[in-house]
C-alpha positions as a printed NumPy array, in Angstrom:
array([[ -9.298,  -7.753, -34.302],
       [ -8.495,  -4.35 , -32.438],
       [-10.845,  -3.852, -29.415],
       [-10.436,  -2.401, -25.846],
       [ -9.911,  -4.773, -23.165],
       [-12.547,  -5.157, -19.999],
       [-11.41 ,  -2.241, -17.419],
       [-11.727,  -4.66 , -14.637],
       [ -9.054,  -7.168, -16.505],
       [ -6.11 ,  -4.078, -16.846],
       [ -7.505,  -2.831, -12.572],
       [ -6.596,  -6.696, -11.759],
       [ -3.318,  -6.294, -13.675],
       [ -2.499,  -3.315, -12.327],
       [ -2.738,  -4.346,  -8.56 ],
       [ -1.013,  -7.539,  -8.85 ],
       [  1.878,  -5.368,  -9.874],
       [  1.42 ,  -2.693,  -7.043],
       [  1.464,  -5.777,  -4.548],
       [  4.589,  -7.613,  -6.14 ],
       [  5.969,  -4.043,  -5.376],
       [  4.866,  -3.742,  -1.751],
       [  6.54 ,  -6.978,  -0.911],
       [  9.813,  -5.93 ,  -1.732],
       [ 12.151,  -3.679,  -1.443],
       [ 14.507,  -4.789,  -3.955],
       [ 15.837,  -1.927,  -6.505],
       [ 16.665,  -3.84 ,  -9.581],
       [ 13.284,  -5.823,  -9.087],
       [ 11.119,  -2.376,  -8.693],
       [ 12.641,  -1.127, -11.678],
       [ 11.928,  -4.322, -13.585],
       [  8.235,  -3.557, -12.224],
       [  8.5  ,   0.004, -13.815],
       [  9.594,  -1.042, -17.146],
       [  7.297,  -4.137, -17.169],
       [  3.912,  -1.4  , -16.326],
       [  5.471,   1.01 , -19.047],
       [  6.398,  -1.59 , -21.99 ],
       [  2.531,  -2.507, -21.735],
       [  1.401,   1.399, -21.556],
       [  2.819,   1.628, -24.476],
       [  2.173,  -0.994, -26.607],
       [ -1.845,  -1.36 , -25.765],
       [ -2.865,   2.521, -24.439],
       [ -5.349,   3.851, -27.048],
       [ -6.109,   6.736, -27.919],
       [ -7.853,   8.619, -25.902],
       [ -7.236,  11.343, -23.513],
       [ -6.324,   9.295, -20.486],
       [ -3.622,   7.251, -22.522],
       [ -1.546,  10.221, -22.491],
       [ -1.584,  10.327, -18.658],
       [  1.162,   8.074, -17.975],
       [  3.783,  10.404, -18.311],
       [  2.32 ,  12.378, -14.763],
       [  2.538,   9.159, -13.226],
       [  6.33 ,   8.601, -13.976],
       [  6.991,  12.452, -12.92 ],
       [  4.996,  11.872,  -9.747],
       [  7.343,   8.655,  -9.208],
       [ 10.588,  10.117,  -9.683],
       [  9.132,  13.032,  -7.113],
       [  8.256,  10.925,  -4.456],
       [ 11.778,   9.101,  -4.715],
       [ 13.393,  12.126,  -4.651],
       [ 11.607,  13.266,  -1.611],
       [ 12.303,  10.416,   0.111],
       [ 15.944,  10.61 ,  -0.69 ],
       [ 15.928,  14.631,   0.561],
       [ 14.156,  13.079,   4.566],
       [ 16.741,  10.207,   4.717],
       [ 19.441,  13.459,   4.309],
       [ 17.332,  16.178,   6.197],
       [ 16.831,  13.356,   9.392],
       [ 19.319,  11.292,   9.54 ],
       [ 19.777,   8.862,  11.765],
       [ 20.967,   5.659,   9.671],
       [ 24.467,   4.225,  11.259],
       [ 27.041,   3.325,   8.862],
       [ 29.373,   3.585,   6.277],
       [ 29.462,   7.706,   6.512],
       [ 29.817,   9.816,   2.853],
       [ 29.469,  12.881,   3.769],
       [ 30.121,  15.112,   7.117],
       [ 27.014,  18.069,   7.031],
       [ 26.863,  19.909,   9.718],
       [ 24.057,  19.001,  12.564],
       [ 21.491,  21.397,  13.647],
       [ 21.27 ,  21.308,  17.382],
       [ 17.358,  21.03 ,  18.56 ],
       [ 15.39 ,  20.871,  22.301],
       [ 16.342,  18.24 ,  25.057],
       [ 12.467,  17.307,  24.719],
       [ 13.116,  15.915,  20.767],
       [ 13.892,  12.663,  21.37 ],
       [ 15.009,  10.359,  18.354],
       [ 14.826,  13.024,  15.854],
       [ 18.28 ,  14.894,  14.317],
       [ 18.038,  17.468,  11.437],
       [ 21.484,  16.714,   9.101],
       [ 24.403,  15.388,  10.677],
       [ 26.759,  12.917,   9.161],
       [ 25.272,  11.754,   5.719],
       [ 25.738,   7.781,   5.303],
       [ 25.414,   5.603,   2.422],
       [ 22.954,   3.122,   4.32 ],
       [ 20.558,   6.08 ,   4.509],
       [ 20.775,   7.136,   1.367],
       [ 20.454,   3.455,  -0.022],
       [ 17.013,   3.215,   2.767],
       [ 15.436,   6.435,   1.221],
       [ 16.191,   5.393,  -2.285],
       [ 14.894,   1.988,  -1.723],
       [ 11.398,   2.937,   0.045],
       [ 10.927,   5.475,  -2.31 ],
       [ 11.211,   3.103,  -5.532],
       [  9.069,   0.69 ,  -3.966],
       [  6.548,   3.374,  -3.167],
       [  6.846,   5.208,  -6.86 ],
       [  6.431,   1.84 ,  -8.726],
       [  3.116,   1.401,  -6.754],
       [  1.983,   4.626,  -8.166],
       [  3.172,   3.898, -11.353],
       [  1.317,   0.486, -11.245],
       [ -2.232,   2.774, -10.621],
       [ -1.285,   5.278, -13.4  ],
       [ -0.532,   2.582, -15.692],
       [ -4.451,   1.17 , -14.704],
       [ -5.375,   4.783, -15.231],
       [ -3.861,   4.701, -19.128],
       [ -5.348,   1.428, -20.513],
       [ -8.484,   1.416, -18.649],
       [-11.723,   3.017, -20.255],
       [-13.339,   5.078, -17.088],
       [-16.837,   5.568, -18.241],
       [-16.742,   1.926, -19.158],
       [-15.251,   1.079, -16.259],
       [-18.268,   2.952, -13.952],
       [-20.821,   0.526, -15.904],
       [-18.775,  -2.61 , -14.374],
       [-19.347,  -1.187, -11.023],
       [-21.763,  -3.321,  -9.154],
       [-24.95 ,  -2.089,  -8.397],
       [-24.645,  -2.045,  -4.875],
       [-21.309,   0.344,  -5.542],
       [-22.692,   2.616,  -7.935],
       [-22.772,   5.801,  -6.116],
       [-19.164,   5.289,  -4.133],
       [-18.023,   3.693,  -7.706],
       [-19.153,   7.003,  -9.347],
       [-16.837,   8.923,  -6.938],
       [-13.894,   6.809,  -7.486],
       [-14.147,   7.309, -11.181],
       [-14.463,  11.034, -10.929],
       [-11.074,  10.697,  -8.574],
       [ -9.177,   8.703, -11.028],
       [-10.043,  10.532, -13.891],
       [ -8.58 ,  13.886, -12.214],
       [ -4.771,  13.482, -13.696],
       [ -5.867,  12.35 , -17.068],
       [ -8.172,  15.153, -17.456],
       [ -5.279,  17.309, -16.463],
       [ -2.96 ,  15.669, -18.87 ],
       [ -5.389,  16.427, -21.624],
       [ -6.065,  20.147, -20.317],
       [ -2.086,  20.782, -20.569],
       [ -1.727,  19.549, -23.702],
       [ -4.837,  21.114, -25.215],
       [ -3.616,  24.607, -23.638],
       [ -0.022,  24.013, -24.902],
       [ -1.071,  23.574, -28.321],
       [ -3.87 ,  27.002, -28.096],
       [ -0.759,  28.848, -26.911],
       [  1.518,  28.197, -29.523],
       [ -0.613,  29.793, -31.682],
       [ -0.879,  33.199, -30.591],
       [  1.464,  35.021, -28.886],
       [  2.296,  36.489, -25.278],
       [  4.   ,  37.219, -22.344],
       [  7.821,  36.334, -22.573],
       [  8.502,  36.872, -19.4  ],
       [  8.753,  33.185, -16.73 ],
       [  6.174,  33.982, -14.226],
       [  4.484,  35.567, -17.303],
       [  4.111,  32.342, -19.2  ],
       [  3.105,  30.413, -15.987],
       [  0.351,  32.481, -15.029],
       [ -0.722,  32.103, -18.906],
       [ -0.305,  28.531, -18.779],
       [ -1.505,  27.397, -15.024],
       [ -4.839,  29.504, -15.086],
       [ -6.248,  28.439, -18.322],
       [ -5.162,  24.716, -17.395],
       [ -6.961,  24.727, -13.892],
       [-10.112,  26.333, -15.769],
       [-10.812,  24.211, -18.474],
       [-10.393,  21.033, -15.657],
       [-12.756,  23.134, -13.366],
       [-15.575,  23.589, -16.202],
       [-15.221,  19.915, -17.255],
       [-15.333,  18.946, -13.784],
       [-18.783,  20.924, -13.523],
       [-20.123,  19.792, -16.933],
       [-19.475,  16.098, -16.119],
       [-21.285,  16.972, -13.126],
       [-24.331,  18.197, -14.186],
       [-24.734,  15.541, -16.892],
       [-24.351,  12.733, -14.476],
       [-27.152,  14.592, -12.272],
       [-29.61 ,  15.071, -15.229],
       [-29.111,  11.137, -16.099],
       [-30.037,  10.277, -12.398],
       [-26.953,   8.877, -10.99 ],
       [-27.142,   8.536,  -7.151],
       [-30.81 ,   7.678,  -7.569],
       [-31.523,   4.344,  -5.651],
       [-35.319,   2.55 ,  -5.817],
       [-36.735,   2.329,  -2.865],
       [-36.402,  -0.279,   0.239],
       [-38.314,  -1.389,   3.39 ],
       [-36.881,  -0.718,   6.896],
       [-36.473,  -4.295,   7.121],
       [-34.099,  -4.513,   3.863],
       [-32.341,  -1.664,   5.258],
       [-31.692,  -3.559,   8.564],
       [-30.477,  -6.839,   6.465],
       [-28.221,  -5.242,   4.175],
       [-26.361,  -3.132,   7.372],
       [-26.348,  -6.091,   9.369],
       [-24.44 ,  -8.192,   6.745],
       [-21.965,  -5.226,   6.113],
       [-21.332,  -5.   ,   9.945],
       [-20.558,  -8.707,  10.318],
       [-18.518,  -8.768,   7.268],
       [-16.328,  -6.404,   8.467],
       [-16.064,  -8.08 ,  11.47 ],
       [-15.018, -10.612,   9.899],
       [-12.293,  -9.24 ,   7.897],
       [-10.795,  -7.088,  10.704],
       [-10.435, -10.267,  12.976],
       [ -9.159, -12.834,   9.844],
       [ -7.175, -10.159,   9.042],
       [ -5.485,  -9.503,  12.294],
       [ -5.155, -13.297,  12.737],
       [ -3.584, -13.559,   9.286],
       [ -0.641, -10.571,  10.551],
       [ -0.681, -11.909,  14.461],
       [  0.965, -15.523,  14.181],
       [ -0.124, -15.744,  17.774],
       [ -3.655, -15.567,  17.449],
       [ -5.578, -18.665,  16.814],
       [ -5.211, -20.206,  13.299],
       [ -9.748, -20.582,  13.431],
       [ -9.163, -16.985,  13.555],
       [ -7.305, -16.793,  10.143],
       [ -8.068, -18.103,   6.76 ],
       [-12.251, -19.012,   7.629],
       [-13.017, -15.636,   9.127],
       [-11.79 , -13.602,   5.825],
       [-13.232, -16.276,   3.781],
       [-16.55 , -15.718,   5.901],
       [-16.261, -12.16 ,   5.811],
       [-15.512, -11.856,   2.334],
       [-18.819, -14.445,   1.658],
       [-20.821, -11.596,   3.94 ],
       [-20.014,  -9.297,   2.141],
       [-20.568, -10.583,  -1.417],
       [-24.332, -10.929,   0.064],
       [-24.465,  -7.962,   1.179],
       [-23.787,  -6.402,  -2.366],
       [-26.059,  -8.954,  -3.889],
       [-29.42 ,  -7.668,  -1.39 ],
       [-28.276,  -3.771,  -1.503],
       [-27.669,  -3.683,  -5.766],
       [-31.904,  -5.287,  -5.733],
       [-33.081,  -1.993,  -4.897],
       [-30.626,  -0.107,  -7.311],
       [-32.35 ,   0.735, -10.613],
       [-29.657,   0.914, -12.646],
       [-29.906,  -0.237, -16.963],
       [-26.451,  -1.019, -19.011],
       [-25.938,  -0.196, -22.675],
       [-24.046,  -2.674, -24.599],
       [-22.112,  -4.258, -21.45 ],
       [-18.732,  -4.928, -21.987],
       [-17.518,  -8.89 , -22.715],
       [-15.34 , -10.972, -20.758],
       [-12.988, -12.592, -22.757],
       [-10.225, -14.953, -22.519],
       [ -7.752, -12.068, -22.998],
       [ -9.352, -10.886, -19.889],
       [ -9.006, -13.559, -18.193],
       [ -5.552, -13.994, -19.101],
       [ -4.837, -10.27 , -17.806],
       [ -6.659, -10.699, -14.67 ],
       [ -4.452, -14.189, -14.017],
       [ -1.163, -12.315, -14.951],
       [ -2.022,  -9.765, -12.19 ],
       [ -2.558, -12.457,  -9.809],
       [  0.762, -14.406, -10.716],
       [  3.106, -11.701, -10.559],
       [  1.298, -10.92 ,  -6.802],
       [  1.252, -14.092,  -5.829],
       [  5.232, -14.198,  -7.562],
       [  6.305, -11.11 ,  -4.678],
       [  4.509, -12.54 ,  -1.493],
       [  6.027, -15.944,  -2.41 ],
       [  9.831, -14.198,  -2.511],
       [  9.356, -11.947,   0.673],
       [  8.186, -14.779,   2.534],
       [ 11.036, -17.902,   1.166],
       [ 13.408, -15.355,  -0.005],
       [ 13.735, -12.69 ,   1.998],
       [ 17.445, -11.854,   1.501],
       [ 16.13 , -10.726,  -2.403],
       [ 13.07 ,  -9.185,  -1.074],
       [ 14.722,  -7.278,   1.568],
       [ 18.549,  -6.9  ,   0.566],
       [ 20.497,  -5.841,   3.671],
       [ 21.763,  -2.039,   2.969],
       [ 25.907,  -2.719,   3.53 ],
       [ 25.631,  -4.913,   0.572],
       [ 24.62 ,  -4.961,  -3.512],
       [ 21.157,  -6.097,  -3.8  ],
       [ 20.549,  -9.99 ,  -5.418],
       [ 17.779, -11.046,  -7.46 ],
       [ 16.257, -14.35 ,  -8.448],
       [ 15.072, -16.602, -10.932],
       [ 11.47 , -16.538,  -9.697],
       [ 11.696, -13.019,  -9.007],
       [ 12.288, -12.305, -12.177],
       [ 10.385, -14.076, -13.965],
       [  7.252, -13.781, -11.512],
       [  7.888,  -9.764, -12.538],
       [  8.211, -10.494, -16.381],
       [  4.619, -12.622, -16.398],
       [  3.42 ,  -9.065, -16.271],
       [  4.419,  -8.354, -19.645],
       [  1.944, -10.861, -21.521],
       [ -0.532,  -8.829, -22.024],
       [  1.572,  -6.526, -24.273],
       [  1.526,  -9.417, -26.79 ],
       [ -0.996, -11.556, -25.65 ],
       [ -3.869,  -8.892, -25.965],
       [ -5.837,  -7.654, -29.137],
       [ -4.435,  -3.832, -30.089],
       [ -6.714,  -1.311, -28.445],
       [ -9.819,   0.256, -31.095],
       [ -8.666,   3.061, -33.077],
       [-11.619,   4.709, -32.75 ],
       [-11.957,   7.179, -29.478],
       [-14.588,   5.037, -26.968]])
């Protein structure tokens, strides 16, 4: 039976592989992580416009590796095994640290290449939440407490997929008619229309969500006012300190694992007395499944799968730049988990949501 999965359940997915990702920085393993979030884009995206959005995602990855590459080159700095002799540009006494070209080593280029993957298949890992995942349905699983900020975030998210479906919907007017030849020509005729039509539907979602009341919150007392902010302050609290404690192996192990479980505990309450005085009604809700829960558990493996390796295996987490990077068993196959939902999941609905 072809249906669209809970947003929440792909959102789970999706982090689990950004954090397997921020634990290493393993090349062959962030490339698995690539293929692994694009094999599932494309056997269970749908549709609609935002399942066409993927491709902005991979362009925006190979950018930011590419960058990343270009500093390592432009600064310098890396001892080692030296490639390539440019020619240093000389700067003030007072620049301490800092050298613009110089000799070009392969330890640099293998440190720029190396961040940068690990940062582009985080990205990727987003945009691939931002393909399967519904966002209107998506803002009705926002908890009532989080509607307004959760309102935001889906306006934010939705910005490249909107894009994507501006482009295309340009593209295709254009070939139809004809125009300027010449390259700046074309680009102005392309780029303006593009940033106009996401502009208008920018406003138009806009005013609708202001017409249907969203941002409108019941009433409270002062006294529910002071409850709610005073749970919110000690839950953060709370987290800052377990979290510290959790980084800081010198800080006192009471410190660690009960204060984020307290402040996490705070702060469900919190949500739970701010969404009473949120009048908010859902149409239809969306289920929760056992394919959902198989998603969410898949993101949580293949996380749990990368802090396990960067803590016990830190050779194949980290590989040391003067030699070829390792993998292992769990490493791979804590990355390959991620693929179950590709044929573990119903198909998405053919019909636009």
């Amino acid at each position: 039976m072809r249906r669209d999965l809970h947003p929440l359940a792909w959102w789970a997915w999706a982090i689990g592989l950004a954090a397997y990702a921020s634990f290493l920085t393993n090349p062959w393993l962030l490339l698995l992580v690539i293929a692994v979030a694009g094999l599932v884009v494309a056997a269970r995206r749908g549709h609609q416009p935002w399942g066409r959005s993927f491709r902005l995602y991979l362009g925006m990855g190979a950018a930011i590796v590419l960058v990343r590459v270009l500093f390592r080159i432009l600064l310098g700095g890396t001892a080692g095994h030296v490639l390539i002799h440019l020619p240093e540009i000389p700067l003030p006494g007072w620049v301490l640290g800092i050298r613009l070209l110089g000799p070009l080593t392969r330890e640099a280029l293998l440190a720029g290449l190396y961040d940068g993957l690990r940062l582009a298949a985080i990205v990727i890992a987003v945009g691939a939440a931002n393909s399967l995942a519904n966002p209107k349905r998506l803002l009705r699983s926002v908890p009532p407490a989080l509607y307004e900020i959760g309102t935001a975030l889906v306006v934010a998210v939705t910005i490249l997929p909107q894009l994507a479906d501006s482009v295309q919907r340009v593209r295709r007017a254009q070939q139809l008619r004809a125009g300027d030849t010449r390259r700046v020509g074309r680009l102005r005729r392309f780029l303006v229309p593009v940033l106009e039509d996401a502009l208008e539907r920018s406003l138009a979602l806009a005013a609708g969500m202001d017409t249907r009341g969203y941002g409108r919150s019941g009433g409270a007392s002062l006294a529910q006012r002071r409850v709610t902010g005073t749970l919110m302050l000690l839950a953060l609290l709370g987290l800052c300190a377990g979290t510290f404690a959790v980084l800081d192996e010198t800080a006192p192990r009471w410190l660690a694992t009960p204060m984020v479980v307290a402040g996490l505990a705070l702060a469900v309450l919190a949500l739970v007395v701010a969404g009473r005085r949120v009048e908010r009604s859902v149409y239809r809700p969306d289920p929760w499944r056992r394919a959902e829960t198989l998603v969410a558990l898949t993101g949580l493996a293949v996380g749990l799968a990368g802090w396990w390796v960067s803590r016990h295996q830190l050779a194949v987490a980290h590989p040391d730049l003067s030699v070829g990077p390792q993998v292992s068993l769990i490493a791979l196959l804590g990355a390959l988990v991620g693929l179950l939902p590709a044929v573990a999941t119903p198909e998405p609905a053919a019909a636009t949501a």
